[in-house]
TORKOL-4160 file (C-alpha; in steps of 0.2 Angstrom, whole numbers, padded with zeros to 4 digits, m for minus):
248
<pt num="1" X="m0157" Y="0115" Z="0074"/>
<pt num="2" X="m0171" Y="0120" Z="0088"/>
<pt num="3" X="m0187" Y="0111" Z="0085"/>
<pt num="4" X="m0200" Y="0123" Z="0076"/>
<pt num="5" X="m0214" Y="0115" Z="0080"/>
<pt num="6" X="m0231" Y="0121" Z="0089"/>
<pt num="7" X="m0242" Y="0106" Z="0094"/>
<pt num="8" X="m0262" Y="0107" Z="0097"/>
<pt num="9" X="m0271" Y="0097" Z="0105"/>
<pt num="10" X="m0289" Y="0094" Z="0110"/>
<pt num="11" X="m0305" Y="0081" Z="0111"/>
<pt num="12" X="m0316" Y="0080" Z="0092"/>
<pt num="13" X="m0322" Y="0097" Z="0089"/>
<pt num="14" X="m0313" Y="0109" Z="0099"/>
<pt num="15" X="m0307" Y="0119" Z="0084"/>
<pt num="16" X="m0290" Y="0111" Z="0085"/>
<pt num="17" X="m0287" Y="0107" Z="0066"/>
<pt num="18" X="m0296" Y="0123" Z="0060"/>
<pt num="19" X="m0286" Y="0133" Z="0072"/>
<pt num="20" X="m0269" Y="0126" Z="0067"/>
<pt num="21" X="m0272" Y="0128" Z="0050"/>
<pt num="22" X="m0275" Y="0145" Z="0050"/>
<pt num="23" X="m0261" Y="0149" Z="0063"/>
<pt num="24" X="m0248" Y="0142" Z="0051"/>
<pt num="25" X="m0254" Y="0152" Z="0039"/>
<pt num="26" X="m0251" Y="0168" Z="0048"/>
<pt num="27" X="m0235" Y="0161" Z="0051"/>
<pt num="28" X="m0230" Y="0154" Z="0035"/>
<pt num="29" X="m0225" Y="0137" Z="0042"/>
<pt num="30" X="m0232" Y="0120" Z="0036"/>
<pt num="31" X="m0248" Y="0113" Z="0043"/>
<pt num="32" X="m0250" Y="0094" Z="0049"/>
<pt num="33" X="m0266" Y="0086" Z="0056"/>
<pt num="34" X="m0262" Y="0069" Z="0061"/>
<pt num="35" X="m0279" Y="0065" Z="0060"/>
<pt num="36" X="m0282" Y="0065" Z="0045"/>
<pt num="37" X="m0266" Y="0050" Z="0044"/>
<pt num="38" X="m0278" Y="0040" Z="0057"/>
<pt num="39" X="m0291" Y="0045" Z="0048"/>
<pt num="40" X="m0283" Y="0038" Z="0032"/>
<pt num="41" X="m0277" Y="0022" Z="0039"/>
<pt num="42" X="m0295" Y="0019" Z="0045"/>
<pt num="43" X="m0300" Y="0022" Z="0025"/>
<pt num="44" X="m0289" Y="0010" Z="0019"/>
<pt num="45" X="m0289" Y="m0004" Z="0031"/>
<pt num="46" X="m0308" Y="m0002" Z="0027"/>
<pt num="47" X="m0305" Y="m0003" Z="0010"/>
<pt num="48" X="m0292" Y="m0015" Z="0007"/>
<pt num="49" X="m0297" Y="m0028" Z="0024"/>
<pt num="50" X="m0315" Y="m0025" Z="0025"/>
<pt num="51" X="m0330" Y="m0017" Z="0037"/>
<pt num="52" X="m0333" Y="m0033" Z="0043"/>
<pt num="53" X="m0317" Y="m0039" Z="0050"/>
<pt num="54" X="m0316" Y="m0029" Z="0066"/>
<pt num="55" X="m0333" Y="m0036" Z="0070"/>
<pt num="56" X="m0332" Y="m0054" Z="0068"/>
<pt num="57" X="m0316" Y="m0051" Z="0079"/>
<pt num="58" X="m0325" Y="m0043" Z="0091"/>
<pt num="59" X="m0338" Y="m0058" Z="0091"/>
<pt num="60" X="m0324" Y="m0069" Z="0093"/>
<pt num="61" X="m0319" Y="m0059" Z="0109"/>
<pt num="62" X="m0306" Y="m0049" Z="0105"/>
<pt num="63" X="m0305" Y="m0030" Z="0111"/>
<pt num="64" X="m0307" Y="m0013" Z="0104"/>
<pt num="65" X="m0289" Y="m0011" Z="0095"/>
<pt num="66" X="m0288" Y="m0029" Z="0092"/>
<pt num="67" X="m0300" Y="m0030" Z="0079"/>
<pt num="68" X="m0287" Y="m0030" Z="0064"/>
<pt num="69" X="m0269" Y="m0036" Z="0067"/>
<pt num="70" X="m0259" Y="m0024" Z="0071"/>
<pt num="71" X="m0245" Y="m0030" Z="0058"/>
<pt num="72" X="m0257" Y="m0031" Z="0045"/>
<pt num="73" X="m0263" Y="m0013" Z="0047"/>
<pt num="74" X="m0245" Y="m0007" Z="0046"/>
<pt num="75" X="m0240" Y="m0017" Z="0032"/>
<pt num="76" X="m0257" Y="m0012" Z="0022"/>
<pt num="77" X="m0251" Y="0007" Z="0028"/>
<pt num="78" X="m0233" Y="0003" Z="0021"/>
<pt num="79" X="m0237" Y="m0007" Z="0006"/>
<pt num="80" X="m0252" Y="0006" Z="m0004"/>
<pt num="81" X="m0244" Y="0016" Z="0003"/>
<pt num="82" X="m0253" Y="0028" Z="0016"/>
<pt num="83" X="m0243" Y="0046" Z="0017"/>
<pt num="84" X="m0241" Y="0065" Z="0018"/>
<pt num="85" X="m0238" Y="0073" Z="0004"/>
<pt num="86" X="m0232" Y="0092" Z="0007"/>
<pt num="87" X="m0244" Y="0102" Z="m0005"/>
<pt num="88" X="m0243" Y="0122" Z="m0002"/>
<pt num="89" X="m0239" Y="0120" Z="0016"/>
<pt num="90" X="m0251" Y="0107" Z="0020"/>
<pt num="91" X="m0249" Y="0091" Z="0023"/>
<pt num="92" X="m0259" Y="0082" Z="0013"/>
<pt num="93" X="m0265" Y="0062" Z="0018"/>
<pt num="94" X="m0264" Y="0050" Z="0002"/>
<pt num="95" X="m0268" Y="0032" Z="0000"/>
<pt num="96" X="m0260" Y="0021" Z="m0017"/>
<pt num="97" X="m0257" Y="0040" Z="m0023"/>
<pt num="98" X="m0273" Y="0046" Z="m0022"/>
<pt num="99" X="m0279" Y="0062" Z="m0012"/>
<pt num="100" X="m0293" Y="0057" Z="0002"/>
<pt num="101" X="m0294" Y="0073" Z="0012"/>
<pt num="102" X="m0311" Y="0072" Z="0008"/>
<pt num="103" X="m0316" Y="0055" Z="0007"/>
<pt num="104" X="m0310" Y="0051" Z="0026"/>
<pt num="105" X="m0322" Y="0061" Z="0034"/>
<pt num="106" X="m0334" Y="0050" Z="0029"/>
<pt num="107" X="m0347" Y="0045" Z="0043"/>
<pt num="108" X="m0338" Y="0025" Z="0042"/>
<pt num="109" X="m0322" Y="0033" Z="0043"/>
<pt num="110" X="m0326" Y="0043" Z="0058"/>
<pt num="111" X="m0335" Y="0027" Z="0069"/>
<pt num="112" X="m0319" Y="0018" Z="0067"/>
<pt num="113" X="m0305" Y="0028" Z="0068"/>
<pt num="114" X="m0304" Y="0027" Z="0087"/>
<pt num="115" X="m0302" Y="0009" Z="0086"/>
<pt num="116" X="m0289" Y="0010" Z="0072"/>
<pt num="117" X="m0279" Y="0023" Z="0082"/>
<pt num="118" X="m0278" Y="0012" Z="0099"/>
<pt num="119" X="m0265" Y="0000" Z="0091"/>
<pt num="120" X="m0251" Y="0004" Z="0097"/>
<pt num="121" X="m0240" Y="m0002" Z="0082"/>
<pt num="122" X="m0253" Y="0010" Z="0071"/>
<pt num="123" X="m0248" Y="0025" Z="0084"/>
<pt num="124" X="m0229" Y="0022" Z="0081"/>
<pt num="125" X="m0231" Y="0020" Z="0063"/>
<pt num="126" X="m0239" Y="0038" Z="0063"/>
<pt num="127" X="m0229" Y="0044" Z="0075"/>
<pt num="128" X="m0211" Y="0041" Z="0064"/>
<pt num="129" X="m0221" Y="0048" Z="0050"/>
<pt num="130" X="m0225" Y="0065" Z="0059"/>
<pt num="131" X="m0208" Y="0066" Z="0066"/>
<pt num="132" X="m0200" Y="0062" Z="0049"/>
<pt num="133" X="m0212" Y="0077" Z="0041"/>
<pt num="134" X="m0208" Y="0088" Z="0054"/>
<pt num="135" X="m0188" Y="0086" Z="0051"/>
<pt num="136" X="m0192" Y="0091" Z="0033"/>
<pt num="137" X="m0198" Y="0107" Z="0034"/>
<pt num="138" X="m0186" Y="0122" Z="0041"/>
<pt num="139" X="m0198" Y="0134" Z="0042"/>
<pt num="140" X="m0209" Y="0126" Z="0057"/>
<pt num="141" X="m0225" Y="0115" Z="0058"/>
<pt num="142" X="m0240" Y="0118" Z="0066"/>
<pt num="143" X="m0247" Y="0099" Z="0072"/>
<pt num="144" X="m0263" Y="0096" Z="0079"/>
<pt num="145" X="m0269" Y="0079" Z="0085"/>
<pt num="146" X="m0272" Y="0071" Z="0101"/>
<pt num="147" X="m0256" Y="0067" Z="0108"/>
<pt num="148" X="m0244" Y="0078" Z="0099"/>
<pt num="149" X="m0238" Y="0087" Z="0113"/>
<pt num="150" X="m0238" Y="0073" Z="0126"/>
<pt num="151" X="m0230" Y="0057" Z="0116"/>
<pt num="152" X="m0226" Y="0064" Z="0096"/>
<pt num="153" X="m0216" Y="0081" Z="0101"/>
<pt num="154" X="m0214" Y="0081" Z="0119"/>
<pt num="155" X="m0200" Y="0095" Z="0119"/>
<pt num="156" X="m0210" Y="0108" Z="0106"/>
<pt num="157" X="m0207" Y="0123" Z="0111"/>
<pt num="158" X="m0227" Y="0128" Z="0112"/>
<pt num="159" X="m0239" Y="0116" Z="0116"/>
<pt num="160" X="m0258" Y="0121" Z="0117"/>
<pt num="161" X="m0273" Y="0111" Z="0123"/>
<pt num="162" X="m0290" Y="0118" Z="0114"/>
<pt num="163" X="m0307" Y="0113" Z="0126"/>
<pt num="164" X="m0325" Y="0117" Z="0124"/>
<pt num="165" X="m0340" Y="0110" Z="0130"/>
<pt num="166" X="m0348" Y="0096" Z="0122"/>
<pt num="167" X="m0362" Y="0104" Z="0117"/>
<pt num="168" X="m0353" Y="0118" Z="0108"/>
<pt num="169" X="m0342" Y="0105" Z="0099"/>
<pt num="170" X="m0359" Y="0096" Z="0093"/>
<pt num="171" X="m0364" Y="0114" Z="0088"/>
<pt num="172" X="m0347" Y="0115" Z="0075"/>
<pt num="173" X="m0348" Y="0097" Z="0070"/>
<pt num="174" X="m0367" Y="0099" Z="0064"/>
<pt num="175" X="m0362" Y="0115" Z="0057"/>
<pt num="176" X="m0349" Y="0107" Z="0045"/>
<pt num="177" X="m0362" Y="0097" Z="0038"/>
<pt num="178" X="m0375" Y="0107" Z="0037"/>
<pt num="179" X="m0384" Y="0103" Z="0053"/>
<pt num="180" X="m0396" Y="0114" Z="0063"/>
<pt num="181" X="m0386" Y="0113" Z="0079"/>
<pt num="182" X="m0401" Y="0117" Z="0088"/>
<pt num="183" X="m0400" Y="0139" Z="0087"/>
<pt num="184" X="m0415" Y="0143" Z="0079"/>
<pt num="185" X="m0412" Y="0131" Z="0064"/>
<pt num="186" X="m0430" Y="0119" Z="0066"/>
<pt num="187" X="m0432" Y="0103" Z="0061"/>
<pt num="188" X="m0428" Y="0095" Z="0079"/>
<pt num="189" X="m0412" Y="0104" Z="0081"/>
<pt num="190" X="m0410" Y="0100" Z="0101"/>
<pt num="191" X="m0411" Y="0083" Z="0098"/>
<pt num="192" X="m0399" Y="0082" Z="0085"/>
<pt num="193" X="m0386" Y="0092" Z="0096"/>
<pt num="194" X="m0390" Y="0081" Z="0110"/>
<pt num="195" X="m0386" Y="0065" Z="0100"/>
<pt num="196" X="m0369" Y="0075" Z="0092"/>
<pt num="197" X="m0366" Y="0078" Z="0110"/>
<pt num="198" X="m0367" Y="0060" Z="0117"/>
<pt num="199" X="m0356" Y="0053" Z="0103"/>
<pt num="200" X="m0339" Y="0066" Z="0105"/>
<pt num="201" X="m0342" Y="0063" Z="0122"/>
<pt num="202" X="m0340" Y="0045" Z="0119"/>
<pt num="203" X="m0325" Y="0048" Z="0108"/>
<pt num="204" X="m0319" Y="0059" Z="0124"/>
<pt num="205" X="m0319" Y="0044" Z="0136"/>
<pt num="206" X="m0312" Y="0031" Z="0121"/>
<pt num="207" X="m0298" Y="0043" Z="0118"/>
<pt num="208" X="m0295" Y="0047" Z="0134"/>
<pt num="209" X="m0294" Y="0031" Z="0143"/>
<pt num="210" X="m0285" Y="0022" Z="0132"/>
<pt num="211" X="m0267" Y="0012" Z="0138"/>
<pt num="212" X="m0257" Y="0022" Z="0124"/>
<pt num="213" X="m0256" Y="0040" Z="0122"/>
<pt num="214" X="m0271" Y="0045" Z="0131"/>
<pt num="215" X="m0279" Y="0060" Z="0127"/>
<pt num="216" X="m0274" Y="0073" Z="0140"/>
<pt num="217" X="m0266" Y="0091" Z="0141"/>
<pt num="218" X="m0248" Y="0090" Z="0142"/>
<pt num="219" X="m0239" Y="0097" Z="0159"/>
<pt num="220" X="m0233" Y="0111" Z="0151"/>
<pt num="221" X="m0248" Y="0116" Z="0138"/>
<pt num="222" X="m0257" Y="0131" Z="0140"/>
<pt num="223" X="m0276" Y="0126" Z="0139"/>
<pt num="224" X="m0288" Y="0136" Z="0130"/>
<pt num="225" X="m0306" Y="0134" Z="0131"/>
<pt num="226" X="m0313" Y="0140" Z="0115"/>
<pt num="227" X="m0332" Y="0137" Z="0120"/>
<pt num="228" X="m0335" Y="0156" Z="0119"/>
<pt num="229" X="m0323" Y="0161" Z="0107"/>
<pt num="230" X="m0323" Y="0164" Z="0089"/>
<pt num="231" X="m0311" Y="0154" Z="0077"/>
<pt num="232" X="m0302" Y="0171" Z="0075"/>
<pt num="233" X="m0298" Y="0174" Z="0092"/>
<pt num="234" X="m0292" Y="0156" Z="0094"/>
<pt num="235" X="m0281" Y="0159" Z="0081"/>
<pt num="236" X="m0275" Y="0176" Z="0089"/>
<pt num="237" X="m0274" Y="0170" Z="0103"/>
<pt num="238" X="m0262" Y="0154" Z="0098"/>
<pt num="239" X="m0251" Y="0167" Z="0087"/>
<pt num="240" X="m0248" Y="0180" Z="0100"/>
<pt num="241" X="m0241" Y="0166" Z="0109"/>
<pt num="242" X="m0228" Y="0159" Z="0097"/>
<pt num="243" X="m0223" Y="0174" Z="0091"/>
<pt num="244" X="m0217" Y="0175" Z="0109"/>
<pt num="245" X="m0211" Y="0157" Z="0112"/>
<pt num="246" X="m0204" Y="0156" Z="0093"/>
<pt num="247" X="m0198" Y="0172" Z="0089"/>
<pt num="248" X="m0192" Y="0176" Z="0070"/>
């Protein structure tokens, strides 16, 4: 069987995860944002090992992605256990049974998850999960992440890279939290996109300069830069082209 599988990638922001799940909604395929399995690592390792054990490692003078043990994170992953759980076409991240889709995108999840995803035993871990997902489902998957079409599904038959400047990813990211994003919103909304600004870019240079599975657009992805476009048209733009790539 051919792989079904349309991967999306793109820095923090860009519209990836919105974008994918509304593009497999057209398409009635399954929706997976490996994110939120990162992200639902981060919460339990958080939980279960502590805040402050990546920085006494730190002090210690360990680097980033060396602040847990890697077997230990795994093992914490395997043992609660961390999973997706198909629910209505979306794959939905649990930890010990219980749904977190909200609860990691908390502010401490999001300062750590970086450092969570640069162990390369985590990334592996998450990666036979995805792949495992993805064999499940007949129909396709539409993944998003930051590596999916260059390390996790290398031979998808679709592969799009999402950009945008920073300042207009700060804009969405203060907008899903009810920010001002400095367009007419008062309250010192410039200086609150400025400081959005700095930490995605931030995220940018961690992610991208990382030794595994940096983020980069894959050889073969078509890049998109969604800074002056609506979600809608990201979403017609992506669909228009699996319906050619992935016809029926």
């Amino acid at each position: 069987m051919s792989l079904r599988v349309i991967a999306i990638d793109g820095p923090a922001a860009s519209g990836k995860s919105s974008t994918a799940a509304l593009v497999a909604r057209r398409l009635g395929w399954a929706h997976l944002d490996s994110g939120a399995l990162y992200r639902a690592i981060t919460l339990a390792v958080l939980d279960n090992l502590g805040e402050t054990a990546g920085e006494k490692a730190r002090e210690r003078g360990k680097g980033k992605g060396e602040t847990w043990g890697a077997q230990q994170v795994v093992s914490l992953a395997e043992g609660l256990p961390v999973r997706l759980v198909l629910v209505d076409d979306v794959f939905r991240p649990e930890v010990a049974g219980v749904d977190v889709a909200q609860a990691i995108r908390s502010e401490r999840v999001t300062q750590r998850v970086s450092e969570i995803a640069a162990i390369p035993e985590v990334r592996h871990w998450v990666n036979v999960q995805q792949r495992d997902a993805v064999q499940g489902h007949s129909r396709g998957v539409v993944v998003d992440g930051r590596d999916i079409g260059t390390v996790v599904f290398p031979d998808a038959p679709l592969k799009v890279f999402l950009t945008a400047s920073p300042e207009e990813r700060a804009r969405r990211r203060l907008a899903e939290r009810g920010g001002t994003g400095g367009r007419g919103g008062g309250g010192g909304g410039d200086a609150e996109l400025r400081r959005e600004a700095d930490v995605l870019e931030a995220r940018d240079r961690a992610d991208s300069t990382r030794a595994v599975a940096p983020l980069r657009a894959a050889a073969d992805a078509v890049v998109l830069d969604t800074t002056r476009l609506s979600l809608e048209q990201q979403v017609q733009a992506v669909v228009a082209l699996a319906r050619t790539r992935l016809p029926g």
